[in-house]
N, C-alpha and C positions, 0 to 999 in steps of 0.2 A: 918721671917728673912728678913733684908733689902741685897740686892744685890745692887754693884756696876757693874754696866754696862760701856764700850768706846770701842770705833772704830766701831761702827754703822754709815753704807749709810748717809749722810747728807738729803738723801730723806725722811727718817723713820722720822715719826713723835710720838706726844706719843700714839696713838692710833694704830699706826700700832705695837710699842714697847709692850703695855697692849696684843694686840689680840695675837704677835707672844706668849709671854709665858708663859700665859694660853694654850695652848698647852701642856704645861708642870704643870700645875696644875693653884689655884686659886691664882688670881691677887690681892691684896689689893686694890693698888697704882702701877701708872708707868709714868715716866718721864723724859724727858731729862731737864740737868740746864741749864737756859739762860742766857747771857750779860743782863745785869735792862738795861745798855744804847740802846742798840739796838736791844736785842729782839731774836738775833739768838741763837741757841745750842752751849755750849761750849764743846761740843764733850764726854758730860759724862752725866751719871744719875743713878737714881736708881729706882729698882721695890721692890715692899714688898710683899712676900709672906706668909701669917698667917701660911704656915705648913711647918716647918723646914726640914722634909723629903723631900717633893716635890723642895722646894729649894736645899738643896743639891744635888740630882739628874741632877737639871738644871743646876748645876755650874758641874758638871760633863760629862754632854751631851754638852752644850753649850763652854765650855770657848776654847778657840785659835780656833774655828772654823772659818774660811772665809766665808763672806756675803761681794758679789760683790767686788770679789780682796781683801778685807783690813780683818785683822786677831781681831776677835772683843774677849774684854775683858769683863769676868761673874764672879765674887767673891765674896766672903760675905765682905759686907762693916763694916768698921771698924771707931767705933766709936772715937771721939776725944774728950779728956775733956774739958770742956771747949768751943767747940766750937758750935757758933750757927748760924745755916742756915736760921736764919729768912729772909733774903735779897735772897735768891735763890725762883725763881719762882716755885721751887719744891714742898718747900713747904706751898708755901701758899698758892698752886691747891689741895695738897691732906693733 
């Protein structure tokens, strides 16, 4: 199941993103999306979990919980017709 992650530390990188939720089961893929122009996080991403169990459970332990003051969002992300993320560094890492 792909999760939509925001409002993660601007410190967290995708590697600190991958180890936190593996904690909560097996990680596919994890990353935050960047500007192509400049390279930084646009304040959102997503992880892919292969077992829809452990995913849910993560969206139930994690979502509105605060990391470092700011209240971070965990949801099953929602697919869009039509739409295609080729241009997101997301995924063209994973």
């Amino acid at each position: 199941m792909k999760l939509f992650i925001a409002g993660f530390p601007n410190d967290f990188d995708d590697a600190d993103l991958k180890e936190m939720f593996e904690l909560y089961g097996a990680v596919k893929s994890a990353g935050f999306v960047t500007d192509r122009a400049t390279g930084k996080s646009k304040g959102f991403g997503f992880i892919d979990m292969p077992d829809n169990m452990e995913a849910l459970e993560t969206i139930r332990v994690l979502h509105g919980t605060k990391m470092k003051g700011k209240q971070i969002t965990v949801q099953k992300a929602e697919e869009r017709p039509g739409n295609n993320r080729t241009g997101s560094s997301f995924n063209k890492r994973y």
